[in-house]
ROSEBA-923839 format. One record per atom (N, C-alpha, C): residue in three letters; x, y, z. Coordinates in steps of 0.02 Angstrom, whole numbers, plus 50000, padded with zeros to 5 digits. Layout:
! ROSEBA-923839
alaXYZ...
This chain:
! ROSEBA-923839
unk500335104153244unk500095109253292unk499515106353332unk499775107953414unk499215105053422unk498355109653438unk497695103753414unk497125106653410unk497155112453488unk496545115553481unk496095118253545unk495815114553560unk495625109553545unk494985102053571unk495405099053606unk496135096953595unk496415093953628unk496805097653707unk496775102753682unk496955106553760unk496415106153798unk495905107753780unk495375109953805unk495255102453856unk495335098653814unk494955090153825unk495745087053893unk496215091853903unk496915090353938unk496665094853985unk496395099954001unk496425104054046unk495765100554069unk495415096854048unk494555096554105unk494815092954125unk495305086254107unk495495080054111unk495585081854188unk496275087454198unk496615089754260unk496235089554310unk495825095454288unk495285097854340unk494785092254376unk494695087354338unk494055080154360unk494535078154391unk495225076054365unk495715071954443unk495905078154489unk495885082954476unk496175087554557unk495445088654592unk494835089254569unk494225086854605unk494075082154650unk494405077254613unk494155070654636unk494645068754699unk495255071854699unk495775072554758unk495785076354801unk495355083754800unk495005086654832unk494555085054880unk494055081454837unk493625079754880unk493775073954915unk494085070254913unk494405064854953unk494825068155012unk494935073055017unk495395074255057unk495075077955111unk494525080755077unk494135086855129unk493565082355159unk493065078755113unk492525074155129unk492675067055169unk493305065255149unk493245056555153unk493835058255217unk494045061555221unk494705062255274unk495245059855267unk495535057755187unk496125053555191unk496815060355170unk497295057355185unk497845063255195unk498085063455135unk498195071255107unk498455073755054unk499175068655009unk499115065255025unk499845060654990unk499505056654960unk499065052454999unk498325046354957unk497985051354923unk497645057654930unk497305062954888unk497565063354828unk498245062854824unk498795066854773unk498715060454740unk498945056354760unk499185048754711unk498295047654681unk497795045454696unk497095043954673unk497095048154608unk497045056054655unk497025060754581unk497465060554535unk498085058354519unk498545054554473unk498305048154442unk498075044354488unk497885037854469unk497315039454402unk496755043354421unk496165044554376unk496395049454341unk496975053454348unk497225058154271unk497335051654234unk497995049454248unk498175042254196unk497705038454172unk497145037954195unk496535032554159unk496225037454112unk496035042754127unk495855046754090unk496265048254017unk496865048154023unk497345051253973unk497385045653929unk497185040053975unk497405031853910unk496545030353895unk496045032453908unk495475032753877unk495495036653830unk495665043153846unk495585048853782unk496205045053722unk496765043853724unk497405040753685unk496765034853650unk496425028853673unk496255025653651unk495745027353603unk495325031253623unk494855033253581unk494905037153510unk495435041753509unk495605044353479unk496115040253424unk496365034853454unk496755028253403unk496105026953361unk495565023053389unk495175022653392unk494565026053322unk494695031253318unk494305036253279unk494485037053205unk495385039853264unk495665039253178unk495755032453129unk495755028853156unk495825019153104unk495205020153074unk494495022753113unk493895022453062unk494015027453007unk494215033953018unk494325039552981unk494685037552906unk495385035652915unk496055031752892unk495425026852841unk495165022452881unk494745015852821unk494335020852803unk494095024652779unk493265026952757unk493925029352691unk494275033452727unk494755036752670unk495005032552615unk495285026352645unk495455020252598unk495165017552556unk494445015652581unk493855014352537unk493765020052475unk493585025952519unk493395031352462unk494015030052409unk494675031452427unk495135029852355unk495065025052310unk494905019952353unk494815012652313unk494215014252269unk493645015652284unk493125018552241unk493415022052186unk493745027652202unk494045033452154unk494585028552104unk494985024852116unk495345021752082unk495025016852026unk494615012152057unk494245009152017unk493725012251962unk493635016751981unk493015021651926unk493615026551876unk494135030251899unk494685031151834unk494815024751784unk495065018151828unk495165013951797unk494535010351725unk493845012551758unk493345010251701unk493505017551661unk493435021851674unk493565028651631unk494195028051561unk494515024851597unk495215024051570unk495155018051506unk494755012251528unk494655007451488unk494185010451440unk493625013751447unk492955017851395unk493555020351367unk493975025451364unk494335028851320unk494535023651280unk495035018951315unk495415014551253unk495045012751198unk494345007651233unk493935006251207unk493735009451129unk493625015751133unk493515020351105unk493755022051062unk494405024551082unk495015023251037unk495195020850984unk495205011050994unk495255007250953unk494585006950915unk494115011750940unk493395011150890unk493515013650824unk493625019550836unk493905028250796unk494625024950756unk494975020450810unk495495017650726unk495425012250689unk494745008150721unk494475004150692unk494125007650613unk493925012150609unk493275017650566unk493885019750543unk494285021950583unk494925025550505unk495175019150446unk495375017150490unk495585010650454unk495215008050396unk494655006350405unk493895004850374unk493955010350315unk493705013550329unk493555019650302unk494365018950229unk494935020550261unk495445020550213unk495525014250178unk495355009650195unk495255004250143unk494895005550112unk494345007250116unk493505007750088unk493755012750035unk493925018650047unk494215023649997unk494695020449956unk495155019149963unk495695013649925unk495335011649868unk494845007749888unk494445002349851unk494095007549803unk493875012649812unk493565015949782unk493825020749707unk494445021549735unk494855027649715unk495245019849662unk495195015349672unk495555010549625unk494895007849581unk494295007849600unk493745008649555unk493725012749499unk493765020849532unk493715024049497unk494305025749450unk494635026049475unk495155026149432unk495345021549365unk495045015349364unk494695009949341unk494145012249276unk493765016149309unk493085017649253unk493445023649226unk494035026749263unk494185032949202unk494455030849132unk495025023849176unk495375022549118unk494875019849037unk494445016649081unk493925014649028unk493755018348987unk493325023049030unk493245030048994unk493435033448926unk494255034048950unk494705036048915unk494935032948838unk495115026048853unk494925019948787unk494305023048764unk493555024248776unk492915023148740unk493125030648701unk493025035248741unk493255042348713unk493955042948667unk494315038948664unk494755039548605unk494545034748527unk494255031048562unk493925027848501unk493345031748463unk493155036748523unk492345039348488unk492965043948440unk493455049048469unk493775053948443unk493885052748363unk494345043648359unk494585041548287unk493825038748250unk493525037448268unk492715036448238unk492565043248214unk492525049348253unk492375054548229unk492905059148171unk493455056648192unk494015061048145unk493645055648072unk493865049048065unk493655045848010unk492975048247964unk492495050548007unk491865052847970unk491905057947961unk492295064747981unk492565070547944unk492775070247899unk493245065547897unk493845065347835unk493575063147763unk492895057547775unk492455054247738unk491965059747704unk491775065747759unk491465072447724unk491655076847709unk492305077647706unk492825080947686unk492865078247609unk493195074047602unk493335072147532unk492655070447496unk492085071747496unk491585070347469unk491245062247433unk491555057647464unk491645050947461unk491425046347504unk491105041547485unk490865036347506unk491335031247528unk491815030747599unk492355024147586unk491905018847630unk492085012947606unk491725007047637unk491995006547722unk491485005947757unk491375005847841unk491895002447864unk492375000947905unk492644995847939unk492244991547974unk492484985847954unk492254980247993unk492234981048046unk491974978048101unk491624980148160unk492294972548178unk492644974648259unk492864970548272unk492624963348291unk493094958248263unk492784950448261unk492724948448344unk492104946148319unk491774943648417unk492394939748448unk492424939848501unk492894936448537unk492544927048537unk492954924448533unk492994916448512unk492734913048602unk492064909448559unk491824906248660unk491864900348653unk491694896748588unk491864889348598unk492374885248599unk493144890448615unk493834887048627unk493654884248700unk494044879148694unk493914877448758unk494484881248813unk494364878548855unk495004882848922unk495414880748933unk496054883148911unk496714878148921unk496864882848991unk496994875849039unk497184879549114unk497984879849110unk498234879549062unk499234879149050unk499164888449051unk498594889848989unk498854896648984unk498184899648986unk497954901149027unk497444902749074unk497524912949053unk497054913149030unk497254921249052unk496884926449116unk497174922249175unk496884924149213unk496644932849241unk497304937449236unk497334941349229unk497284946749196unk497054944349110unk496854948149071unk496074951349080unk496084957249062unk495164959749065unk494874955949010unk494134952149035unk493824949848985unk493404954548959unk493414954048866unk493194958648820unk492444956848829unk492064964748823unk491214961348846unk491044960848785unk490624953348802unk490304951348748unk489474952548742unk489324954348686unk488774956348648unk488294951148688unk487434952048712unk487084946548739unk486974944848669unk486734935848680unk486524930548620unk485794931448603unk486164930248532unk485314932248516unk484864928848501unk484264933048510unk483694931548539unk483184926548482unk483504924448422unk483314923348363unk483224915548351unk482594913548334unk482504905048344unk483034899148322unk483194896548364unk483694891048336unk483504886848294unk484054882748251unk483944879948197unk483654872648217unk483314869048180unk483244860048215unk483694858148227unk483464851248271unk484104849448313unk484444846648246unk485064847348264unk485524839348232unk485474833348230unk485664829548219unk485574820748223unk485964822048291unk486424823048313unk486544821548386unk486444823948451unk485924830048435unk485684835148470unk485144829548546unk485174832248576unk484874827348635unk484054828648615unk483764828648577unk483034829948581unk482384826948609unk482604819648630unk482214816448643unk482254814048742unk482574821148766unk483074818748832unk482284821448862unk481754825048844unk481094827648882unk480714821148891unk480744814048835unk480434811848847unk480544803948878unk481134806648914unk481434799348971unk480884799949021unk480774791949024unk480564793149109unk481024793449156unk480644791149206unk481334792849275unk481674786549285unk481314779549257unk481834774349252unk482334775049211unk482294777649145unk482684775849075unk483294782649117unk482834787849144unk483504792149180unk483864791949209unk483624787749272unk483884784149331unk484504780149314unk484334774749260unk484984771649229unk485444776049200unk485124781349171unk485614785049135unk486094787849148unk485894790849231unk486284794249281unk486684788749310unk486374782749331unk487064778149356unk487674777049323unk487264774849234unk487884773049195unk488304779649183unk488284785049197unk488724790749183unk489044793049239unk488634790649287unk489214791349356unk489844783149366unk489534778649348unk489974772949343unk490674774249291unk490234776449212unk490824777149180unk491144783649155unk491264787449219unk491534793649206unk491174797549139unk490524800649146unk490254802749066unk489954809349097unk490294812449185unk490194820249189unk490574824549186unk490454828649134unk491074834149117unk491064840049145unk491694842549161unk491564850149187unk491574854449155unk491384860349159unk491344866549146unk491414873149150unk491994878949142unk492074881049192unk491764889349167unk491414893049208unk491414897649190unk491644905049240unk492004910349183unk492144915049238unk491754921049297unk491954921449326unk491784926049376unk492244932449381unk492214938649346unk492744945749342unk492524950649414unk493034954649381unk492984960549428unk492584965349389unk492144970449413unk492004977949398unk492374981849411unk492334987349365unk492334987649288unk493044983649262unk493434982649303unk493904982549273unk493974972649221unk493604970649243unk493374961749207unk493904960749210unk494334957649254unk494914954049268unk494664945649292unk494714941149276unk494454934249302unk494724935849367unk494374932649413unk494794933149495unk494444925449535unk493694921449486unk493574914649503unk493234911049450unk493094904649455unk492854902649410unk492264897849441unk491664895749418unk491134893249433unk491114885749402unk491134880149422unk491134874749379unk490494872649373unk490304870149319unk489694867849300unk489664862149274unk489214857849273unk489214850749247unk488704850549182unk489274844549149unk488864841749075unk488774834149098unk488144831649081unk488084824949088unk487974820649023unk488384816248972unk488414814348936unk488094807548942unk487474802148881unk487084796448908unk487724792648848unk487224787748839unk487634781948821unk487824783248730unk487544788348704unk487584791648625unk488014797648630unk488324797548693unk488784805148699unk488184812548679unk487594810648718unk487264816848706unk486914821148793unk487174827448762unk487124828748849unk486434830948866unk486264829148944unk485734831148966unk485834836248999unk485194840249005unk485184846149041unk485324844549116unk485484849449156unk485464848649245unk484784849949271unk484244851449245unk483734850549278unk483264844249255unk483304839849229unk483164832649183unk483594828749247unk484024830249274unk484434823749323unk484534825249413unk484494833349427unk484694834149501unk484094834249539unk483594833949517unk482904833349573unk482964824249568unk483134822549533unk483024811949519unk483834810449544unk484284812749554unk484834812449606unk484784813149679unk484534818849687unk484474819649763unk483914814249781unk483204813149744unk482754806949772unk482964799349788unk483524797749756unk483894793149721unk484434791749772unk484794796149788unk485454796449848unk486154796649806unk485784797849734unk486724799949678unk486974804449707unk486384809649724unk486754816749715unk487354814549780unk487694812049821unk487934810649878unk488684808449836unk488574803849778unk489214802149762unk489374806249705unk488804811649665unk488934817049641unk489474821549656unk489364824049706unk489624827749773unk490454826149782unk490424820049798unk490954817949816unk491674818049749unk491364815749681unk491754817049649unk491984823449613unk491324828249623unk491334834049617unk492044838449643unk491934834649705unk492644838949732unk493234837549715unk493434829049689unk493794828849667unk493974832549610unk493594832749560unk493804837349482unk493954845149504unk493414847549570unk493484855149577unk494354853949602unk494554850849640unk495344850249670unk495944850949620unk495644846149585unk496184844249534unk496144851349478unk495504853449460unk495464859449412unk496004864549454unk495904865549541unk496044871149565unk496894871049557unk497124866049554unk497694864849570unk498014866149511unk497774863149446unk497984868149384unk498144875149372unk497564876349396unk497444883949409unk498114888749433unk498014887649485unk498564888449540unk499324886749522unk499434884949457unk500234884549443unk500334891249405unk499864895149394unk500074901249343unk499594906549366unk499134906949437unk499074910649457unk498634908749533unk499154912549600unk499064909949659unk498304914149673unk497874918949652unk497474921349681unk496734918849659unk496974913649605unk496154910549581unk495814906449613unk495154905849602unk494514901749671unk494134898949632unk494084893449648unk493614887749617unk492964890349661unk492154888349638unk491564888949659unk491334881549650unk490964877549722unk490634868449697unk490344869949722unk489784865849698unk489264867249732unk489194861349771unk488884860749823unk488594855749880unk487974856549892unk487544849149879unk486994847449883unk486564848749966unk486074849949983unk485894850050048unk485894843250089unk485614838550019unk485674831750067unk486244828350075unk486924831250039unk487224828150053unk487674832450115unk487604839750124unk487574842450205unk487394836950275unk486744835050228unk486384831950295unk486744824950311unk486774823350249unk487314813850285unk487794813050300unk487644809250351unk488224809250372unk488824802950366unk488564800750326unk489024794850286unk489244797150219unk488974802450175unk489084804850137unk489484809650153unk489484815650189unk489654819850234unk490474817150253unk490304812250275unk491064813250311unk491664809150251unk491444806950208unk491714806250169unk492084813050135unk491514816150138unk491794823950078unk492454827450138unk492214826950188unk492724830750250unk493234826050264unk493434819150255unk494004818050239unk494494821650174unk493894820550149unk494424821950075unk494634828650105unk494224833050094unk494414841550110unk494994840550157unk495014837850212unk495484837850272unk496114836350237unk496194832250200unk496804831950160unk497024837350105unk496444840950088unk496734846750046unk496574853850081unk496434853350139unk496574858250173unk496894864350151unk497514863450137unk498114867350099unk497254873050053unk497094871350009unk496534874649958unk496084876449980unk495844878750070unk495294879150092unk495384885350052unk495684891250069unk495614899050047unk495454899949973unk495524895249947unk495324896849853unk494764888649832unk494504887449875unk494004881049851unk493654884649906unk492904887949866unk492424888949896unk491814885749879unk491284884149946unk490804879849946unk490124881149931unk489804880949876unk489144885149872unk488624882049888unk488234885949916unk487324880849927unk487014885649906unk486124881749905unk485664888149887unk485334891449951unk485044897549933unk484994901349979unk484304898250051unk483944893450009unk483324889150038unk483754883150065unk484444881450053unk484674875250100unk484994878950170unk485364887650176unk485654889650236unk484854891550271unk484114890950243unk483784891750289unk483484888650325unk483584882750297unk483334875250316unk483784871950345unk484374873250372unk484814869950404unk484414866450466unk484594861150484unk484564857950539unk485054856450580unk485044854550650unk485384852850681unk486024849350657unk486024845650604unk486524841950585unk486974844750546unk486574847050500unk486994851050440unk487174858850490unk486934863350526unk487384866750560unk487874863450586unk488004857450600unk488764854650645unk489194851850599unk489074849050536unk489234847050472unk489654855050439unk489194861050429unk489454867350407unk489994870850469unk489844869350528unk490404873750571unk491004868650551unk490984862350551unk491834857450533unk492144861350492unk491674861350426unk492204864950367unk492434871950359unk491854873550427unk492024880550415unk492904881450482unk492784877950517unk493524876850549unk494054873650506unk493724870750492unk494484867850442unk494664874750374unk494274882450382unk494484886950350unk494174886950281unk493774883150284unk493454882950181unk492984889750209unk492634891950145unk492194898250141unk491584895450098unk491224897650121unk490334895950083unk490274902050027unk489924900649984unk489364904749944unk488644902549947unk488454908249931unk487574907549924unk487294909349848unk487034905849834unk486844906749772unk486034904449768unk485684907149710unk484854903849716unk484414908049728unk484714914349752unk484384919349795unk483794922049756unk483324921549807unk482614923649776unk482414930049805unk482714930949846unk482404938449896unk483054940749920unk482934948849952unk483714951149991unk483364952050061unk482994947750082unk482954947350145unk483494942750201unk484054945950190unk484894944150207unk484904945850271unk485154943250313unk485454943350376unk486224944250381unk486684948750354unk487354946350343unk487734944450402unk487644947650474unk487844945850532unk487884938350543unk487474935050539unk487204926250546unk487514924950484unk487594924150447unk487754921750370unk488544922950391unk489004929450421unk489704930350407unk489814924150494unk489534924450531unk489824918350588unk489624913350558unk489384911050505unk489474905350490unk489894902950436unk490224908650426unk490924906450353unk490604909350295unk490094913850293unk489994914550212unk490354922750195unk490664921350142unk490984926550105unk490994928850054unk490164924750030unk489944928549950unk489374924049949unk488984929049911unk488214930449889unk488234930849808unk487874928149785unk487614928549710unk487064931549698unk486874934849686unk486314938149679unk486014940349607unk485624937449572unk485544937849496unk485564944549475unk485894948349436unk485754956249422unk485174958149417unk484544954649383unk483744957949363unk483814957549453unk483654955749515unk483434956449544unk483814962349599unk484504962349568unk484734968349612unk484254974949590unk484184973049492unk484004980649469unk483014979449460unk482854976349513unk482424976649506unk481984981849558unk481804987449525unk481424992149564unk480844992049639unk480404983649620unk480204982049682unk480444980049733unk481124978749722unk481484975249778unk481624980449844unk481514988049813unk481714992749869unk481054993249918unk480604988649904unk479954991849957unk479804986249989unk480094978049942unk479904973750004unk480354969550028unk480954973950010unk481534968150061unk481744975850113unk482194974550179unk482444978850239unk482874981350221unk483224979650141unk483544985550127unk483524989050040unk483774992950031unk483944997149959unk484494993549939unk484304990249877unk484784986349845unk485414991249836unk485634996349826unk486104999449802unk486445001049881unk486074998249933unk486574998649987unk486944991450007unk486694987749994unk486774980349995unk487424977950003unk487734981149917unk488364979949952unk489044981149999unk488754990650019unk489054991450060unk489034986250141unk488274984750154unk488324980450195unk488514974950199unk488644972250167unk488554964350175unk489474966650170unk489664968950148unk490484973650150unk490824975350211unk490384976850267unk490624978250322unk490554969350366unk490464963350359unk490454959650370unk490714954750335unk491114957650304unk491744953550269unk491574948950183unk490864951950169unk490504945850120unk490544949550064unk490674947350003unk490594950749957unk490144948349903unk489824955949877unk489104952749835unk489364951249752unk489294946149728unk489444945549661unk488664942849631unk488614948949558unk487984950249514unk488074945649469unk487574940349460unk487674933949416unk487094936749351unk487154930049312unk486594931549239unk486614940249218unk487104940849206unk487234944949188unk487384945549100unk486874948549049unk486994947748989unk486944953248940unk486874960448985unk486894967048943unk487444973448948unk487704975548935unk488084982448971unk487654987449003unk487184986048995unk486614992449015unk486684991449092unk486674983549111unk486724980049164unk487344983649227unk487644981949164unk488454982649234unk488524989649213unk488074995349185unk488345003749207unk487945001449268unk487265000249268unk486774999849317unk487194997349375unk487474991049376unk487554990049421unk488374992149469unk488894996049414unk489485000449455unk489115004249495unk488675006849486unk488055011849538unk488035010449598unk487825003049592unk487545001649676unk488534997349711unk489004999849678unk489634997149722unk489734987349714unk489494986349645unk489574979149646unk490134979549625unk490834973149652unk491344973549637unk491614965749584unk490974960049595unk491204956049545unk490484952749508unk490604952749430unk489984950549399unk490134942949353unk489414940649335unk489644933349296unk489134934449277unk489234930949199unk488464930149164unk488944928949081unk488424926649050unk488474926549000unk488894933048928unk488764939348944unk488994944248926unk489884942248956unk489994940848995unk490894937548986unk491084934148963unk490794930048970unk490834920848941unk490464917148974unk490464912348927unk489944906448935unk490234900948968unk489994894149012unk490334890749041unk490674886148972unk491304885548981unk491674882348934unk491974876548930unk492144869648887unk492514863748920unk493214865048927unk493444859549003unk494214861148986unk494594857848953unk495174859648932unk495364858448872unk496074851048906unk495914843448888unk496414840748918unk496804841648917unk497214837548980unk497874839849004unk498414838348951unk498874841248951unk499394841448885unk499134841048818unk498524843948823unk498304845248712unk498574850848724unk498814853048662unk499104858748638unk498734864848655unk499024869848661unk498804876648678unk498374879648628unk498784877048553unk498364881848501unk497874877448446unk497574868648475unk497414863648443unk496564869548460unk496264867048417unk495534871348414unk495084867648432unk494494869748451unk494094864748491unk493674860848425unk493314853748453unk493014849148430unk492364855248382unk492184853648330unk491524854848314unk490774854248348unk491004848648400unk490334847848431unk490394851448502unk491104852448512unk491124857248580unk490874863048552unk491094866848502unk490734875148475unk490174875148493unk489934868048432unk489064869248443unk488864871048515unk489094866548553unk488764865948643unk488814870948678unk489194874148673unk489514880448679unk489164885948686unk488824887948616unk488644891548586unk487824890948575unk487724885448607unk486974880748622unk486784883648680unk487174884348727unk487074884748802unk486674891248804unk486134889548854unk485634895048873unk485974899048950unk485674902748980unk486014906749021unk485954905649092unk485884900249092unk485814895749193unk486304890349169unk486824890949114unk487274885449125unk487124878849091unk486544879749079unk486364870949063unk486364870948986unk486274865248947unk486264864248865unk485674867748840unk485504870648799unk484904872748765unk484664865648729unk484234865648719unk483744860348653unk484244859248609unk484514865348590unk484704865048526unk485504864648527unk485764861548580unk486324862248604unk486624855048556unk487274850648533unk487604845348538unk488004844148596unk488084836448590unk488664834648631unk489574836248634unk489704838748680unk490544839648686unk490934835648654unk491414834048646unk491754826848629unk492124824548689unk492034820648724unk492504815948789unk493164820248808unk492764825548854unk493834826248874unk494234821048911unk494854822048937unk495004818448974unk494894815149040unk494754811249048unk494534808849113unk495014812049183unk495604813549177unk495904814649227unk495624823849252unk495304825549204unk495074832749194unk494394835249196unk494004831049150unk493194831449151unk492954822749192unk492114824349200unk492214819749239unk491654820349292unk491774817649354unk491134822049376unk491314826249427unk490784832349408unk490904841049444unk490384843349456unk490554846449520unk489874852549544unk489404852349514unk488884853549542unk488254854649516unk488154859349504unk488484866549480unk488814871949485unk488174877849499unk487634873249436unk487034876749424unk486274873049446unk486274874349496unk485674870949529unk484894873149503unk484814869849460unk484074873949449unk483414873249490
């Protein structure tokens, strides 16, 4: 339809050319035929000025409009992305969340069953002492069940990986007897030369043994890793402690070929392992200096590169004072292995002043954390967080906290509380020798392995009053992790 502006703007048009032909005709004296044609001439200019302008107007009109959509399009389009965004947040948190419950609801379900065992035992304990005051009679007590056996050694053929380990009673606290004739007693008063040799000749002639001890689940104590620890045997087959040799290693530059063979025994243990159950994890430990060399260093990362295959169940432990001291080198040394897929632990930990964000981009996926210091009451006022939240956090960053030195039950009610899901300490077992390859399953361990055994204080290392192992096999013991860094 057409406007009133545009008539309006057609009819003056007329009138300015019949004016203008007008007056030409009356003023200027030229004859009505030249009058007529002029005033035509200046309608037509007129009509293709107004046509132009109006092209003209609308192309700006038309672009402003185009723009404005383009605006409008692009701002749905961020609208559109915030939602998705969003979206995948909310099924990120479901997701989360229903695992998290999972985990929980298989916990608990876990401490019922327990439960249930303790409460049927209290039930037949209690029926028995009725029945005892009932008949007016004195019957003699039942024996209290026989302790579970620690100085067998560990046959990795028949591994009970999956069985719950029975908790064991903490050791008691009661003075040990004098040493033995082969008891190491006189290992306090080496110097650092007579040690120095001592440590060469036992790294030359294969005289470091491993040790392995477990790592369970809460509550349910299922083994799920094992921690290797080292025995160092001198030239009398008597072992020294690990704090008598790893400060005079690392000064020395052993600890480097320590290291190196370490991994070999952790490989070869893991690989045992792993024929009778695919979900078990070796723990080695790695020295800081030998992080830092890089002639040492790249030795260990060949080897690894070839067993690659075991990054997911050979995990790498340091102490918590070597990930803070990293340097330039050893960060580029730890990102290799952490590409080549191995996983770190932290162990040593003196404080929970944790960063888990920084700690999970750099490959770590477990924390040790000694139980006295989870349940230690000051810890809630001078570290940034409440121990009993700890492990939910360090949880949402993929790390999981496992409660070490662990040697009471009082301990692990305390600590199902704060959501710890794996513990180690002494109250499971003690680090144990392994048992060589093809000895019999049901051959019993050496007398002097019991003793050692049963010697051992609770950081892993020999007590005073500890004896020597007897020589396992070399293809088996040998030299291993430093498991226990004191």
């Amino acid at each position: 339809m057409i406007r009133i502006s545009t008539i309006f703007i057609a009819i003056c048009m007329v009138l300015v050319a019949a004016s203008l032909g007008l007056v030409l005709y009356s003023v200027a004296g030229i004859s009505g035929t030249e009058s007529a044609i002029v005033a035509l001439t200046a309608l037509t200019f007129l009509i293709l000025y107004n046509a132009v302008s109006m092209r003209l107007r609308d192309r700006s009109d038309v672009g402003g409009q185009i723009a404005d959509l383009s605006r409008g399009t692009a701002d749905l389009a961020r609208q559109v992305a915030e939602f998705g965004r969003r979206l995948a947040a909310v099924e990120g948190r479901i997701a989360s969340s229903n695992s998290t419950n999972s985990d929980r609801i298989q916990s608990v379900v876990g401490e019922i069953n327990e439960l249930g065992g303790l409460v049927r035992q209290l039930a037949a304990t209690v029926s028995a002492h009725e029945d005892l005051l009932a008949d007016g009679t004195s019957a003699p007590v039942p024996a209290p069940l026989a302790k579970p056996e620690l100085e067998g050694p560990i046959d990795l053929i028949a591994m009970p990986d999956e069985r719950p380990v029975a908790p064991r009673p903490p050791l008691p606290a009661a003075p040990r007897p004098a040493p033995a004739p082969m008891v190491h007693a006189a290992a306090g008063a080496r110097n650092q030369t007579q040690m120095l040799a001592t440590l060469r000749n036992a790294i030359d002639e294969n005289r470091i043994d491993i040790f392995l001890q477990p790592m369970v689940t809460l509550p349910q104590r299922k083994v799920r890793f094992y921690e290797a620890v080292t025995r160092v045997r001198d030239e009398r087959e008597q072992l020294i402690a690990a704090e008598e040799f790893i400060s005079l290693a690392e000064a020395s530059g052993l600890i480097g070929r320590i290291d190196n063979m370490v991994m070999l025994r952790c490989v070869q243990v893991l690989r045992r392992l792993m024929v009778r159950n695919k979900d078990v994890g070796v723990f080695c430990n790695v020295a800081a200096s030998t992080l830092g060399n890089s002639t040492t260093f790249a030795q260990c990362l060949d080897f690894l590169e070839a067993n690659r295959a075991l990054a997911p169940s050979l995990v790498l432990e340091f102490k918590q004072s070597t990930f803070r001291g990293l340097g330039p080198a050893e960060t580029e040394n730890l990102a290799a292995l952490a590409q080549r897929g191995f996983r770190f632990s932290i162990d040593h930990v003196t404080d929970l002043r944790i960063e888990p964000r920084e700690l999970a981009d750099r490959g770590v996926r477990f924390i040790k954390v000694p139980a006295s210091l989870l349940l230690d009451p000051r810890q809630a006022s001078t570290s940034d967080i409440h121990p009993s939240d700890l492990s939910d956090l360090l949880g949402r960053f993929g790390i999981d906290l496992i409660a070490e030195r662990i040697e009471g039950e009082r301990a692990v009610v305390d600590l199902l509380d704060y959501d710890v899901r794996f513990g180690q300490g002494f109250l499971f077992a003690p680090p144990r020798p392994l048992r060589p390859e093809g000895a019999s399953a049901t051959a019993g361990a050496a007398p002097n392995q019991a003793q050692d055994i049963q010697g051992s204080n609770g950081s892993g290392t020999p007590s005073p009053g500890a004896t020597s192992a007897a020589p396992p096999s070399p293809r088996i013991t040998g030299n291993a992790a430093l498991a226990r860094r004191v």
